[in-house]
Every structure is written in C-alpha cells, then in structure tokens.
TILUMVEX-546284 format. One record per residue (C-alpha): residue number from 1; residue in one letter; x, y, z. Coordinates in steps of 0.1 Angstrom, whole numbers. Layout:
! residues N
+-----+---+-------+-------+-------+
!   k ! r !     X !     Y !     Z !
+-----+---+-------+-------+-------+
! NUM ! A !     X !     Y !     Z !
...
+-----+---+-------+-------+-------+
! end
This chain:
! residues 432
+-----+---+-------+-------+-------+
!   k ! r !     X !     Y !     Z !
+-----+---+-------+-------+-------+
!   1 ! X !     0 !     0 !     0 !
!   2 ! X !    16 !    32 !    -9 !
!   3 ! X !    -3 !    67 !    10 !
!   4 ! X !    13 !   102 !     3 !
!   5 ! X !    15 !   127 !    26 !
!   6 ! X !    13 !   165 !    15 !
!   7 ! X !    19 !   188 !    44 !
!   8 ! X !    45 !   205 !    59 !
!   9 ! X !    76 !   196 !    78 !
!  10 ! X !    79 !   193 !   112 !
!  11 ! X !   116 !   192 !   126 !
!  12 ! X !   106 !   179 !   160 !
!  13 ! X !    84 !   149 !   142 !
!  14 ! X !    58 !   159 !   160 !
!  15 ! X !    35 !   164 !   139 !
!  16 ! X !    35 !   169 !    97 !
!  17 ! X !    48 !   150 !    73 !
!  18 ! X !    71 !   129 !    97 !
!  19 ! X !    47 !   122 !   119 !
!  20 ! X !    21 !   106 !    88 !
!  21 ! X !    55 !    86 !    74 !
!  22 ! X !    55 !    70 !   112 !
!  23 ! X !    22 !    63 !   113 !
!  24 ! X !    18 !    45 !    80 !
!  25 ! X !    52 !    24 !    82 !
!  26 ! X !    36 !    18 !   117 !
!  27 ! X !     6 !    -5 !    95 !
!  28 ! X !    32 !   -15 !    69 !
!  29 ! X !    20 !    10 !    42 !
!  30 ! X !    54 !    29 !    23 !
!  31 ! X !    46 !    65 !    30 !
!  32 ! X !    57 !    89 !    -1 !
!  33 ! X !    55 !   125 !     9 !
!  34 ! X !    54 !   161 !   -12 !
!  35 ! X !    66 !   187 !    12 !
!  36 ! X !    45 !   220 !    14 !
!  37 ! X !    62 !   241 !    36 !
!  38 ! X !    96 !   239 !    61 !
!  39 ! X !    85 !   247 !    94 !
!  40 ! X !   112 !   260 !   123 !
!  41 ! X !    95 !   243 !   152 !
!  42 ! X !    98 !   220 !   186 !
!  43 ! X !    83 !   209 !   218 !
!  44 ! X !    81 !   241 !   232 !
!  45 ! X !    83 !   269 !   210 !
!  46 ! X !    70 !   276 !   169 !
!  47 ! X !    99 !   296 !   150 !
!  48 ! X !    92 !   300 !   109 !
!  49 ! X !    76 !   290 !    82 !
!  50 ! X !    87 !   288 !    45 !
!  51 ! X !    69 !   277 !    17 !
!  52 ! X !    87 !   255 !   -12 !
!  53 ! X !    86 !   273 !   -42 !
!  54 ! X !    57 !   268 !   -71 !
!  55 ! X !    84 !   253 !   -92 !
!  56 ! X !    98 !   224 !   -67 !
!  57 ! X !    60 !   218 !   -53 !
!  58 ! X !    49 !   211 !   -91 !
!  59 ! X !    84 !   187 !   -92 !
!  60 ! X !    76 !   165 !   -64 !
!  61 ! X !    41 !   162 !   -70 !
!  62 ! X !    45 !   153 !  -106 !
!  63 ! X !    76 !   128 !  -101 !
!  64 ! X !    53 !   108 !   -74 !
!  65 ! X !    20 !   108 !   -95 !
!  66 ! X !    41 !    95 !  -124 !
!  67 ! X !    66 !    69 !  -106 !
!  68 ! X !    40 !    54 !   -79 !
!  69 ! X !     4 !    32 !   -80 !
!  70 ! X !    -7 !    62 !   -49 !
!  71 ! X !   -35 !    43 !   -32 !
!  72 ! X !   -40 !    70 !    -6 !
!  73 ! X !   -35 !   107 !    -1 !
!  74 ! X !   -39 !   128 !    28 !
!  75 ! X !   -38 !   167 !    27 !
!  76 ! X !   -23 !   186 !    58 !
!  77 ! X !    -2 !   220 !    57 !
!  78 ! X !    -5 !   239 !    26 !
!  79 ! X !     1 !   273 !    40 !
!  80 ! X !   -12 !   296 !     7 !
!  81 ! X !   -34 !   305 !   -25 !
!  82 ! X !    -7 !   292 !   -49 !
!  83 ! X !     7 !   258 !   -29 !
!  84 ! X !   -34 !   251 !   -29 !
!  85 ! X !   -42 !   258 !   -63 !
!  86 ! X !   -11 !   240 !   -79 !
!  87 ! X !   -24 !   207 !   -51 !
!  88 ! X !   -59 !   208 !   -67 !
!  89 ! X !   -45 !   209 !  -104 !
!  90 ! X !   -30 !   177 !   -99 !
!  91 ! X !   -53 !   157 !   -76 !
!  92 ! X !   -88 !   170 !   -93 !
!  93 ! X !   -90 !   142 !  -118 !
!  94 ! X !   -75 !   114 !   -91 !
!  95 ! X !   -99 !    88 !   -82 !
!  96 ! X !   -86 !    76 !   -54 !
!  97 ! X !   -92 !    81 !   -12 !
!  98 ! X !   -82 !   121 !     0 !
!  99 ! X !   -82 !   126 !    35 !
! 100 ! X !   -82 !   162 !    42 !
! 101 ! X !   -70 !   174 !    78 !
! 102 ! X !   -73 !   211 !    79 !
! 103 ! X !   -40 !   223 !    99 !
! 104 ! X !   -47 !   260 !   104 !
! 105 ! X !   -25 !   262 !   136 !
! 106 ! X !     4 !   244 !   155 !
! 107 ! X !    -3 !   234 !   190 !
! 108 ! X !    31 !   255 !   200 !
! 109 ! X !    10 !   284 !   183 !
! 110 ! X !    23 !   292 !   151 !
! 111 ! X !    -1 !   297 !   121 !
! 112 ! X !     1 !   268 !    93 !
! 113 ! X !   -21 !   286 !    70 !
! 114 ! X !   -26 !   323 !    58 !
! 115 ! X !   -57 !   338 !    65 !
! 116 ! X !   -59 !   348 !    29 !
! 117 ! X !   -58 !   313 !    19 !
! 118 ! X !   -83 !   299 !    35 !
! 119 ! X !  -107 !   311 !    11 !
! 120 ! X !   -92 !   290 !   -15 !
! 121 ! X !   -88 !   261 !    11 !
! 122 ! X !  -127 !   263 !    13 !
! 123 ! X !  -130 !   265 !   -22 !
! 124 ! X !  -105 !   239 !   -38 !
! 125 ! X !   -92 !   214 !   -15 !
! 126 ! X !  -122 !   206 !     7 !
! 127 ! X !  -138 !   190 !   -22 !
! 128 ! X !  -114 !   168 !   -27 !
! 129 ! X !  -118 !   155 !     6 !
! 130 ! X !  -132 !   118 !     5 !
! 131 ! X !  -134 !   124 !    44 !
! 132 ! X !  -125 !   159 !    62 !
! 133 ! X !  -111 !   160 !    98 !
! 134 ! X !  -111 !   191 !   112 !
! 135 ! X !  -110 !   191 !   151 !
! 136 ! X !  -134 !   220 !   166 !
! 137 ! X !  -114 !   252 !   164 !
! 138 ! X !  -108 !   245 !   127 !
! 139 ! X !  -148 !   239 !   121 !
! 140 ! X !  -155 !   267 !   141 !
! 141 ! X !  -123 !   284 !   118 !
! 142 ! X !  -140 !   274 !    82 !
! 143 ! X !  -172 !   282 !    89 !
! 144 ! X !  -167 !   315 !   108 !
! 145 ! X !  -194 !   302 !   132 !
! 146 ! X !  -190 !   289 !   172 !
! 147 ! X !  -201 !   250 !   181 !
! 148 ! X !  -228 !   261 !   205 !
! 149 ! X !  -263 !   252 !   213 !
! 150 ! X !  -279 !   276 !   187 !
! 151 ! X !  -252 !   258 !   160 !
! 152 ! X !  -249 !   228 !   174 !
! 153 ! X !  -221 !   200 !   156 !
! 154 ! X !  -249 !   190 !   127 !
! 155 ! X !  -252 !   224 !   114 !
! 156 ! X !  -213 !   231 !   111 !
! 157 ! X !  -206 !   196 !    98 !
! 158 ! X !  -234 !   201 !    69 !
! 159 ! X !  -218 !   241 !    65 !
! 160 ! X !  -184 !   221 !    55 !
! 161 ! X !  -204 !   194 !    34 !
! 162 ! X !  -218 !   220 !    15 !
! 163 ! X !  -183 !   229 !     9 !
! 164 ! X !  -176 !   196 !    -5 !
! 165 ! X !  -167 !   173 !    16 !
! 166 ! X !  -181 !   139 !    15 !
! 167 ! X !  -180 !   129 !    50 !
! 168 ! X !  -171 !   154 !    82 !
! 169 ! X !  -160 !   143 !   110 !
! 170 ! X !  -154 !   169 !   136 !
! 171 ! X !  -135 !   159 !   167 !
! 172 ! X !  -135 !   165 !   203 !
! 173 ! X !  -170 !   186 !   201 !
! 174 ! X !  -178 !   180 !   235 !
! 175 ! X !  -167 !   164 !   264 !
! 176 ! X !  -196 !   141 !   288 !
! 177 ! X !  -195 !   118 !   315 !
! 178 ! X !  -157 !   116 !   312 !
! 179 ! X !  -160 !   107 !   274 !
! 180 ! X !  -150 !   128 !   242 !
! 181 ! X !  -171 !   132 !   215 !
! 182 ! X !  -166 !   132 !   176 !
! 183 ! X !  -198 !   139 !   155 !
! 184 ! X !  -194 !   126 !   125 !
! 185 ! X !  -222 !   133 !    92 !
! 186 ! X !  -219 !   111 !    65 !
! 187 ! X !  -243 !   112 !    35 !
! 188 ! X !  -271 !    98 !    48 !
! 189 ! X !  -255 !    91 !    80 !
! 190 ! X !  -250 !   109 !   116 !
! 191 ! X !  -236 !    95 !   145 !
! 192 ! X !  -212 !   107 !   175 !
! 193 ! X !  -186 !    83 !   182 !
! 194 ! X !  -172 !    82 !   219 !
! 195 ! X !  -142 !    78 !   234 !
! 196 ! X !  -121 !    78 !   270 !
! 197 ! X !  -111 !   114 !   280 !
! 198 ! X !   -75 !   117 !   287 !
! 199 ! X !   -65 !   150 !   301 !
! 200 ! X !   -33 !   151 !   285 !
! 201 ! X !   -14 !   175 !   263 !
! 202 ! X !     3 !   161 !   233 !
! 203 ! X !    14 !   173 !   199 !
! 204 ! X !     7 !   148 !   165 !
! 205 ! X !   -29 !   135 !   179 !
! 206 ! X !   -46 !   153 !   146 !
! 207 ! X !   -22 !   139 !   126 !
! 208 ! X !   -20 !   105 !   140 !
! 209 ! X !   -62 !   102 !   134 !
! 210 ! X !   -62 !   115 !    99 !
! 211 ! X !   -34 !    95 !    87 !
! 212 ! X !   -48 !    61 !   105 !
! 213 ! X !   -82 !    74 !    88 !
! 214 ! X !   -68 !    73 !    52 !
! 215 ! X !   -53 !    41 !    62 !
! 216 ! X !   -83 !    26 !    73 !
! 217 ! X !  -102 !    42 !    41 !
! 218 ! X !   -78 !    24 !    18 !
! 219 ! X !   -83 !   -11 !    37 !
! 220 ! X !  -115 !   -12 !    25 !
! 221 ! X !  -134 !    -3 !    59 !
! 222 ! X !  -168 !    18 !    64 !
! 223 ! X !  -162 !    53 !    71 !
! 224 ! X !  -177 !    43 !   107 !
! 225 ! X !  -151 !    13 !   110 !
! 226 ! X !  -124 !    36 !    93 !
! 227 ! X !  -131 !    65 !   118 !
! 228 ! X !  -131 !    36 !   152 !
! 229 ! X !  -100 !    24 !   141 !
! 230 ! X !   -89 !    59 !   138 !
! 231 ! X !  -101 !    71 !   166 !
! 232 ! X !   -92 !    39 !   191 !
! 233 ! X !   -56 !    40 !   175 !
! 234 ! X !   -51 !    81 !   183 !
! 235 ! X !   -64 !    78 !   221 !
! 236 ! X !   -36 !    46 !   224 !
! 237 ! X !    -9 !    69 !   210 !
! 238 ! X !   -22 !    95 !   232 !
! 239 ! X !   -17 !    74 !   266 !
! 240 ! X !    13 !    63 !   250 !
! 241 ! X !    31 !   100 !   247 !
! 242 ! X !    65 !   111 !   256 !
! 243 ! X !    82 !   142 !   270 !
! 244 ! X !   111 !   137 !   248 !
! 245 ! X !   117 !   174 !   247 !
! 246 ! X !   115 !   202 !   272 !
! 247 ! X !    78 !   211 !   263 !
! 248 ! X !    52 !   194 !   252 !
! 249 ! X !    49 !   153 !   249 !
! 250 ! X !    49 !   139 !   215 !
! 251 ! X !    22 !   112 !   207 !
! 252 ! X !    38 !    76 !   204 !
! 253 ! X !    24 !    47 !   184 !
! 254 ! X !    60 !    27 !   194 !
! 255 ! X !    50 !     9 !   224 !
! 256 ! X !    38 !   -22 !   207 !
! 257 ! X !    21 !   -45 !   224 !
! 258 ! X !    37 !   -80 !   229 !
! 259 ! X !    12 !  -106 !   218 !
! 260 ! X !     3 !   -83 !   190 !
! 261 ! X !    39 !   -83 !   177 !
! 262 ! X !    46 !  -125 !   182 !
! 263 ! X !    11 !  -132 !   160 !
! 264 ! X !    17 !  -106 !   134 !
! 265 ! X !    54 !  -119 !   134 !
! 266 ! X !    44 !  -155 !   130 !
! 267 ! X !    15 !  -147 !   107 !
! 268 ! X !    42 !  -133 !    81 !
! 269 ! X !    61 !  -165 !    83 !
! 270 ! X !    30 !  -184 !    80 !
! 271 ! X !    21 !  -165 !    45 !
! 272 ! X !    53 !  -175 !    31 !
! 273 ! X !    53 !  -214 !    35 !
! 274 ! X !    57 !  -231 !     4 !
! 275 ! X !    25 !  -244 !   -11 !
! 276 ! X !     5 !  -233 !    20 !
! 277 ! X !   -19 !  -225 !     1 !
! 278 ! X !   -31 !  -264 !    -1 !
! 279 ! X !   -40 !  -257 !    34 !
! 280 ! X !   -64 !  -232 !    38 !
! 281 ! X !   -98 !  -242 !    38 !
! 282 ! X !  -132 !  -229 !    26 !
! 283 ! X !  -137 !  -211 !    52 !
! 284 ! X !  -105 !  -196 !    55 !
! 285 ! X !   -76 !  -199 !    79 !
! 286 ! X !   -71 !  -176 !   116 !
! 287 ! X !   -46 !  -171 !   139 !
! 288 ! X !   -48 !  -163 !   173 !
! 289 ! X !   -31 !  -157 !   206 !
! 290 ! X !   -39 !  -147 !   239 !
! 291 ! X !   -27 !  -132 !   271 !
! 292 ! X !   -32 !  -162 !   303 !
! 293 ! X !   -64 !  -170 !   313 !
! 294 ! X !   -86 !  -148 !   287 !
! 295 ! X !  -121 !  -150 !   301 !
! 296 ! X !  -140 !  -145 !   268 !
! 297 ! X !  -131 !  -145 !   227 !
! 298 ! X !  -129 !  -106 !   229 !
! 299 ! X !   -97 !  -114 !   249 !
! 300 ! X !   -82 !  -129 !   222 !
! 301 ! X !   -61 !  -116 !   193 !
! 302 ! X !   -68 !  -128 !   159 !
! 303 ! X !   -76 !  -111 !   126 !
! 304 ! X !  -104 !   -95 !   117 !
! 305 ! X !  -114 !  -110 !    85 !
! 306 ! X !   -91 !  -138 !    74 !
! 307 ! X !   -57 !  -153 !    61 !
! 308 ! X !   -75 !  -162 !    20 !
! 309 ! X !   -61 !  -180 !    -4 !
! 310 ! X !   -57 !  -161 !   -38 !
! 311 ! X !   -46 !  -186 !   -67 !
! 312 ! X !   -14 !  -200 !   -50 !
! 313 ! X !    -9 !  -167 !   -29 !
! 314 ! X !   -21 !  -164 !     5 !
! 315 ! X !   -34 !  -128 !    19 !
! 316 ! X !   -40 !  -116 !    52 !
! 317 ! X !   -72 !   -99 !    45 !
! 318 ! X !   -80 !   -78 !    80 !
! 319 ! X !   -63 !   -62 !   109 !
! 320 ! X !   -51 !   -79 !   142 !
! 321 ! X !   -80 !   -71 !   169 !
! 322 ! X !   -89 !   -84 !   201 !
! 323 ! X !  -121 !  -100 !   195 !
! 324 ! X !  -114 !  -107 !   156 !
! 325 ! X !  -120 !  -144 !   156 !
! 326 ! X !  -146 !  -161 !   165 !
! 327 ! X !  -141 !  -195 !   156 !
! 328 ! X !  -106 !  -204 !   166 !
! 329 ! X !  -108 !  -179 !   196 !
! 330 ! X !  -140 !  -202 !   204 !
! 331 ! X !  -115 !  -234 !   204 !
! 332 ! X !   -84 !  -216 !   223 !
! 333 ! X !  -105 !  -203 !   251 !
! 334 ! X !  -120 !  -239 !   257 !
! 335 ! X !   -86 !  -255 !   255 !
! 336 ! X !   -68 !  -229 !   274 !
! 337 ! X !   -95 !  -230 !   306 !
! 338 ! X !   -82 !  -266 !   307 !
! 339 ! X !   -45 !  -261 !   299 !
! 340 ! X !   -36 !  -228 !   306 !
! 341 ! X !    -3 !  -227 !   284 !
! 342 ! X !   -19 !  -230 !   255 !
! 343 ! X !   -22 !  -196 !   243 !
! 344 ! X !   -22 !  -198 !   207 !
! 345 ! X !   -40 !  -215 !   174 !
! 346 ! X !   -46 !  -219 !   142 !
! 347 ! X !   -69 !  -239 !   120 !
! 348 ! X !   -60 !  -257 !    84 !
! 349 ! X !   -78 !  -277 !    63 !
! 350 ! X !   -84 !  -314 !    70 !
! 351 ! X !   -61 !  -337 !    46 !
! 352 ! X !   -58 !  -370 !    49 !
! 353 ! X !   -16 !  -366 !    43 !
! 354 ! X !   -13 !  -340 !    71 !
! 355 ! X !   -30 !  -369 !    95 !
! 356 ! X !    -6 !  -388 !    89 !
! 357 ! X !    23 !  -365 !    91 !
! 358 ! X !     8 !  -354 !   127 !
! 359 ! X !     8 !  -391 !   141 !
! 360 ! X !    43 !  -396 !   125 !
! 361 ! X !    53 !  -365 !   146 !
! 362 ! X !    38 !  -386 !   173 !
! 363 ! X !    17 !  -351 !   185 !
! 364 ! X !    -5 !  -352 !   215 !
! 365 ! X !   -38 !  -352 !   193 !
! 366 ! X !   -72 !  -355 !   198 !
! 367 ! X !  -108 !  -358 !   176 !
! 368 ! X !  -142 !  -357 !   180 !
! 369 ! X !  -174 !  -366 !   159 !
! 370 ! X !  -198 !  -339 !   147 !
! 371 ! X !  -226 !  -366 !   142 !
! 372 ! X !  -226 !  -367 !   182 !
! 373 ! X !  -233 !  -334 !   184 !
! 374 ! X !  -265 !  -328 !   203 !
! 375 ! X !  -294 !  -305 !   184 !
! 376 ! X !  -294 !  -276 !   210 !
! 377 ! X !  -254 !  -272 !   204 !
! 378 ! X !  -263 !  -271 !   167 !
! 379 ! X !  -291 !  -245 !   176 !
! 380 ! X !  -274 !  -220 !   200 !
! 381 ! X !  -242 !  -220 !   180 !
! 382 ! X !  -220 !  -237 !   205 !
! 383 ! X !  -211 !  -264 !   182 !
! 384 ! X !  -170 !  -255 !   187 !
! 385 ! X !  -169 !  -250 !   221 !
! 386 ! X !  -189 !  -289 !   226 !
! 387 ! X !  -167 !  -303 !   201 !
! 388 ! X !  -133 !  -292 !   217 !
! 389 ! X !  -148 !  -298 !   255 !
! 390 ! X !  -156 !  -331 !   240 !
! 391 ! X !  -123 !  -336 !   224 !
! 392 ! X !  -102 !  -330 !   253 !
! 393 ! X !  -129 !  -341 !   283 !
! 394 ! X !  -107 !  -372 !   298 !
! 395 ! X !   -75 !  -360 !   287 !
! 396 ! X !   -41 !  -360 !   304 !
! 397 ! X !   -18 !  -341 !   282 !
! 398 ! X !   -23 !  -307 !   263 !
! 399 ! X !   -31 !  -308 !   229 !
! 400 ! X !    -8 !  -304 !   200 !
! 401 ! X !   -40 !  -312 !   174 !
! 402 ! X !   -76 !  -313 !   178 !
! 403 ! X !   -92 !  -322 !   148 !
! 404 ! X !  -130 !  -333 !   135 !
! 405 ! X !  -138 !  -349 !   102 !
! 406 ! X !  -170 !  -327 !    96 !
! 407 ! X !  -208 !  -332 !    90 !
! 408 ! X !  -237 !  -322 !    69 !
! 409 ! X !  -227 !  -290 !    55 !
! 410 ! X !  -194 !  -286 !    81 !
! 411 ! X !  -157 !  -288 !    64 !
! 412 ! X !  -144 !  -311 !    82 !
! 413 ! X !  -110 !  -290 !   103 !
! 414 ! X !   -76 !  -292 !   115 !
! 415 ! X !   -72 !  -269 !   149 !
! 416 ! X !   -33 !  -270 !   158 !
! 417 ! X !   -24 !  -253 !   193 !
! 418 ! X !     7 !  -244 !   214 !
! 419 ! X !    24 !  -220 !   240 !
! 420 ! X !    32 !  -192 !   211 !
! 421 ! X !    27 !  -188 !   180 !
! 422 ! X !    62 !  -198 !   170 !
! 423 ! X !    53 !  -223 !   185 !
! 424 ! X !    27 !  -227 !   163 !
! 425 ! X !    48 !  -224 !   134 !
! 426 ! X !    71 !  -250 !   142 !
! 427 ! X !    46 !  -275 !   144 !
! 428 ! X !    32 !  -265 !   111 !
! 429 ! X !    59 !  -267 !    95 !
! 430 ! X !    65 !  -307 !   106 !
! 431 ! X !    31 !  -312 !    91 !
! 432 ! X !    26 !  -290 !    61 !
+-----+---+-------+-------+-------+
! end
C-alpha cells in the first residue's frame, strides 16, 4: 500500500509530514510524501515557516503521481493560495481516497495557513476531501461560526459538506461523563462516536487520526469502521506520549504490544510457506493468541477477516484485533481453561496426508465426531466449544492437534495449538 503525505515539515516529528511517514510504516503501508512548507519548530516553541517554491512543489508532485500506483492521499499544511491551487490541479482528476486534515494552527502556536488562503482552502481542497477532519477550532475556523447550542455539531458539519466534503467528521465537540465526542455526518448518515477522555497534552494527535483514517479508508473499511479504528488508535498513542523534549509530549504509536507483535510476526512466516496455500480451507484460515487465562473471545487476538487463499498466494485480508475471531478464539478459550499454556492457534484444512504427518510426529492429538453433536449445540451455536470440550474431556496431556472430520454442510477442520505462536509455526511446519 503506498499513502502520500502532503503537508508541511515538522523538525521535532511531532506532527506533519514525519509524523504521517511514522504512522503509516507503523501498518506496513510505504509512506511517499510532497513537502508543502519547512517549518522552524519543537516541543516548546513555533519559529518559521517557509513555503517551497511553485516550481519544486509542481516537481515533487509530478515525479510521485508518475513513478508510484498512490493508493492514498492525505492533505495537511498547505500554507497559501498558490501551494493550494497547484495541489488541486494535480489531484482533481485522481480517483482515489483524499483525506483532508485542515492544519490551520500548531499546538506550539504558530499559524500553518494564511488567512488569505483559507478562502481558496474552502474553495478547492475541501472538495477533494473523501473524508474531512477538522477538530473544533478549525470547524469553528472554516465556517466562521462557534459550536454552541444555537449551532450545534450537525449544522457546522453540513456548513463544510456543503463545501464539498463527503464525509465530516469533527472531533473533540464535547466532552460528557468523562467521554470525548466526535460527531461525524456522512451522506445519509450521523452519529457521534465516543471515546475515553485523557487530560493530556500532546502534539501529532490530529495527525495521527487522519493519517490512521486514510489508512483505514484504503483497507477497505466503512467510514464508521475507518473512523473507530482511527479514533481507538489516536487515544492509544495519546496514553502512550513522551516528553522527549522540554515542552510538550509527542504522541507515540512505538510501544507495541507484545502478543500483537509475536502473532503478526508468526502470521508473516505463515504466508510465506511453500504451497500453503493447499491448506487453507473454505472457510478460511485464523490465527490467534492470547494473554493467560482470557475470560472471553474478545480477549483474544486474531484477525479480523481472514488469512485467503488467492490462486497460489495467501493474503492476510483484515487487521489484528482483540475479539477478531470467533471460531478459533472459540477453540483456544476452551482449551486454554483446561490447559492454561496453550495460548495460541490456528486452523488448516483437514487432509488425509497432514493426518498422517501429525501421528508420525507422534503429536498429542485429539478428535471428535460432529454426528454426536447434540441438536441444541447445533441451535445455540455452540457447536466449537462442545466439540473441543468433548475432544479434550478425559484427557491428560495438552493438545498439540484437535481435529474433526466434519458433517452435513461442516468442512471437516484441522485446529493446531501451542504456548506461542512460533510455536505454532514449528509444528506446522512438521506437518505442512
């Protein structure tokens, strides 16, 4: 995935263009950027600003529209009239995701646009804007009116639509019972969308939402999913800020998150097996991992939508999210409240030759028959959790493989567990 930034410089990498190429090398996207304006700038204090010249602007846009397949762009700083009207001459005709986050001022104080520009802002870059993101002072900025209760956040969003915009979101609006509001208007759509209030001052939060937006965008996900992840992902790198200067704490999106790391680390070397293809099944392959003792599936990592097979390729089509499996999650939590070192899974595709591999291995394995499986399990759903409880009700040992040769309409499965998910790995690989 290739997203490109336009904005200005920030030397601090607090915010601009350094802080969007963090962000999307963060989700494994290659940031590209065109550089707007240089900005004299850091924790503390704002300094100068200096636009690139018409000439160089025109250079780096044209050299990156011609070389690069640009599946994203987002629009910060862009300071004047004649950086904004040569932006709009080369991303009118561009069908392709524009995020537009409205940087009028730093948070260190120094303006990031003129006011003279703003009118051509309004006028030429707000409708490219697949979604806009301004946060309440720059609604309040572009439609010269105050969020009050006379103009409440529906009437400024649909003053900005009106400008162009296809979606609005407008963040931090208001602040209740210890939550902070977005209110977001879609086309036929308006919602708020909540989140945990962190009295905390940081510099990059605006950046870090719009750029995980146009991230999200590009994935393929709702504006409403697109904005959550956004959103979620902002308020982490929020709790996760550092006073690595004298003033101000810079977001952070660094402090990864262990189990997170080991699955997407072992899901990347699961992708490149040779011929693994073979052994993903109909209904598609997960992989998940948990912290001890997870008390529900919403505990438990896994991806979102699925690994897929594609030809002789496999894709990881979804994100890592607590909560994004359902079936495997289903078979790891009833395993691990039995053996609580197993804390990760995966599920292949039943093949006779893999069988045989798995008792040559001589794994701890298990199986158990879906025609056993009582009506009401069948009816309420539970028919994982039953089968695994089942599988594993008189053993002695922790599994290695639980297995089931399938049913009516079930594809028969291959579940294969261990402590990690390098662990995992190396059993798959015995087998595969």
């Amino acid at each position: 995935m290739n997203l490109l930034s336009i904005g200005g410089s920030d030397p601090s990498a607090g915010a601009g263009i350094q802080s969007d190429i963090k962000t999307f090398s963060k989700f494994n996207a290659h940031g590209l950027t065109v550089v707007t304006a240089i900005t004299g700038q850091n924790t503390s204090n704002f300094g100068m600003v200096e636009p690139v010249s018409k000439k160089i602007l025109e250079n780096q846009l044209k050299t990156i529209i011609e070389d690069f397949k640009i599946d994203g762009i987002k629009i910060g700083m862009v300071y004047n009239s004649e950086i904004i009207k040569m932006i709009y001459q080369y991303l009118k005709k561009l069908k392709i995701p524009i995020v537009v986050d409205p940087v009028i001022k730093s948070t260190t104080g120094g303006m990031l646009i003129e006011k003279s520009a703003i009118i051509d802002f309004k006028k030429l870059i707000v409708p490219l804007a697949t979604i806009i993101t301004p946060n309440k002072f720059e609604a309040e900025i572009l439609t010269k009116t105050k969020i009050n209760f006379k103009n409440n956040p529906e009437k400024i969003a649909k003053m900005i639509q009106k400008m162009g915009a296809k979606n609005v979101v407008i963040t931090g609006v208001k602040i209740k019972n210890k939550k902070i509001l977005d209110f977001v208007l879609e086309k036929n759509e308006k919602y708020f969308l909540s989140g945990e209030e962190i009295s905390k001052m940081n510099r990059g939060s605006g950046n870090i939402h719009s750029a995980a937006t146009l991230y999200a965008i590009v994935k393929n996900k709702s504006t409403k999913n697109a904005l959550e992840f956004a959103k979620k992902t902002t308020l982490d790198s929020i709790k996760n800020s550092q006073k690595l200067g004298k003033g101000i704490a810079i977001t952070n999106m660094n402090k990864q998150d262990r189990i997170k790391k080991e699955l997407s680390i072992s899901i990347n070397e699961f992708t490149k097996i040779k011929n693994i293809f073979l052994s993903i099944p109909e209904c598609q392959t997960n992989f998940v991992y948990c912290k001890q003792k997870p008390k529900s599936t919403k505990e438990i990592l896994g991806i979102s939508g699925r690994i897929v097979k594609a030809g002789e390729e496999v894709i990881v089509a979804g994100d890592l999210e607590y909560g994004g499996s359902k079936h495997v999650a289903t078979a790891l939590l009833a395993v691990n409240k039995k053996y609580v070192k197993i804390q990760s899974a995966i599920n292949i595709k039943y093949r006779n030759e893999i069988i045989s591999k798995i008792k040559k291995c001589q794994f701890t394995t298990y199986d158990y028959d879906r025609n056993q499986e009582p009506k009401n399990v069948k009816y309420e759903g539970s028919s994982i959790e039953w089968g695994i409880q089942s599988a594993i009700k008189n053993s002695k040992k922790q599994p290695d493989v639980i297995y089931h040769k399938g049913d009516m309409g079930k594809e028969p499965m291959i579940i294969v567990f261990g402590k990690t998910p390098n662990d995992v790995i190396k059993k798959i690989l015995k087998i595969i």
